[in-house]
Every structure is written in C-alpha cells, then in structure tokens.
C-alpha positions in Angstrom: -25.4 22.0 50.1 -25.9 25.6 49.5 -24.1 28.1 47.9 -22.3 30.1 51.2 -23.3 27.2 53.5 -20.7 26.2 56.0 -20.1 22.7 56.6 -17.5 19.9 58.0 -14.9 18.7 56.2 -11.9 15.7 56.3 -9.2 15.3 54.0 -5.5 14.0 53.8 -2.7 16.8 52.8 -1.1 15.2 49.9 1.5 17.4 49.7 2.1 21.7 49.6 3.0 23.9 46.5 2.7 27.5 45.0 1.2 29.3 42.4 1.5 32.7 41.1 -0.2 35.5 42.5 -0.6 39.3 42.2 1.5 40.5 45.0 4.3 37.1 44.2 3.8 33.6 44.8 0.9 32.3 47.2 1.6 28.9 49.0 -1.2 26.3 48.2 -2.2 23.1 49.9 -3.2 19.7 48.3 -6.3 17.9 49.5 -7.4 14.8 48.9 -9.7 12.3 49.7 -12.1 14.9 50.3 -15.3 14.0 52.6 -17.9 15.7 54.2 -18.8 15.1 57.8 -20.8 11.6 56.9 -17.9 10.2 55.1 -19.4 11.2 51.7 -17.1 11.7 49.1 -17.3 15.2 47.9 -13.7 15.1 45.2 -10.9 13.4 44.8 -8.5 16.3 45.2 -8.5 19.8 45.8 -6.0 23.1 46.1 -6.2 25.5 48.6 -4.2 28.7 49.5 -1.9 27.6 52.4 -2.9 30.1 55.6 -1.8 30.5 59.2 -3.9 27.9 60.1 -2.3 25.5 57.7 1.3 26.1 58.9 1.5 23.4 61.8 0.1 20.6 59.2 2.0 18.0 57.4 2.0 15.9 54.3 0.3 12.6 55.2 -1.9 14.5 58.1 -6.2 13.5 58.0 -7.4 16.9 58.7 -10.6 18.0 60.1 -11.7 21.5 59.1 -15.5 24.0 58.2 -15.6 25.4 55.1 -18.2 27.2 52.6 -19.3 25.8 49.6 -19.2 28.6 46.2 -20.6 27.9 43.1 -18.2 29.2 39.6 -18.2 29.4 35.8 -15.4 27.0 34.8 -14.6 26.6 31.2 -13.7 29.6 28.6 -15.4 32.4 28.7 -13.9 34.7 25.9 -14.7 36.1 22.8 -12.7 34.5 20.3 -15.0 33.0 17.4 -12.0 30.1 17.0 -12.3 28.6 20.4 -15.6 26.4 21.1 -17.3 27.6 24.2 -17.6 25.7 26.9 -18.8 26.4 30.1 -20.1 25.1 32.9 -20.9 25.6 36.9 -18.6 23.9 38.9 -18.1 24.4 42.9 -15.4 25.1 45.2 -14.5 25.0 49.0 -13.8 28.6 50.6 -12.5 30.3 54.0 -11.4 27.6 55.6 -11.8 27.6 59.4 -11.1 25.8 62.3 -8.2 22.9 61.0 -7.3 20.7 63.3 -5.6 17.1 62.7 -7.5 14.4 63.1 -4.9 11.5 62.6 -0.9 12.9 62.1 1.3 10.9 59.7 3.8 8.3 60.5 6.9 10.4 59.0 5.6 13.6 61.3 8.0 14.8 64.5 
C-alpha cells in the first residue's frame, strides 16, 4: 500500500474514548483486530476520532469501512542534547469512509 491509497478495511470496536483537543475533547474510537480486505492482519489496535459515521456503531460491532493509508515520523523529534533520538516512520489509517457493520454484537439493541 501506498502512501494516500484508499483501501478496505474490517475491524471490531473494542470500546470508545476521548482525548484532548484544541477546540475541547474529541471522541475517539478503538479498533482492533485490524484487517485489510484479504483478511491480512494490518495491527493489533488502532484509535480513531469518532465521526458521524461512527455514531450508530457499538462496542463489540465487526465493522467494514475504506480508508487511506499516511506515512509519519513517530519517535522524538526535539532538540534537547539529554534525550536520545529516536525516530522512525510509522503509518496510520485516515478519512475514514463508508462504515457499515458487518456482524453487530450480542449485547447491541
């Protein structure tokens, strides 16, 4: 996968949370058992900022959805000579698109 290339995605939702943002808290999402469309493992777990299109989804739901894939710098990236450097590229899923539930969970009304 490309860098910006969109592609199919499955996953459970584990379980919703938040995380501070600049204009107040953001609602986030918790993937796991993340596949792509071949049932290729692509992580174990991911978080994702909980949209519209997330709000009929429940805890225990396998979820079908596109995203793109984005390359980042993870590590620390400052300037102080006390802290070792260490960087690397790491990717993430972005702009997710077209969720839809695949299989609901038992405990869903």
């Amino acid at each position: 996968m490309r860098d910006g290339e969109r592609f199919a995605v499955t996953a459970t939702v584990e379980r919703f949370g938040s995380k501070s943002g600049y204009k107040g808290p953001v609602e986030t999402i918790l993937l796991t058992c993340v596949k792509d469309a071949d049932g290729k493992p692509l992580t174990d777990h991911i978080w994702l900022a909980r949209g519209k299109q997330w709000m009929a989804i429940n805890p225990g739901d396998r979820v079908r959805f596109t995203a793109r894939v984005d390359s980042y710098v993870r590590g620390y990236q400052g300037r102080r000579y006390d802290v070792p450097v260490s960087q690397e590229i790491d990717y993430k899923l972005t702009r997710p698109t077209k969720v839809s539930v695949i299989r609901q969970s038992a405990t869903a009304h």
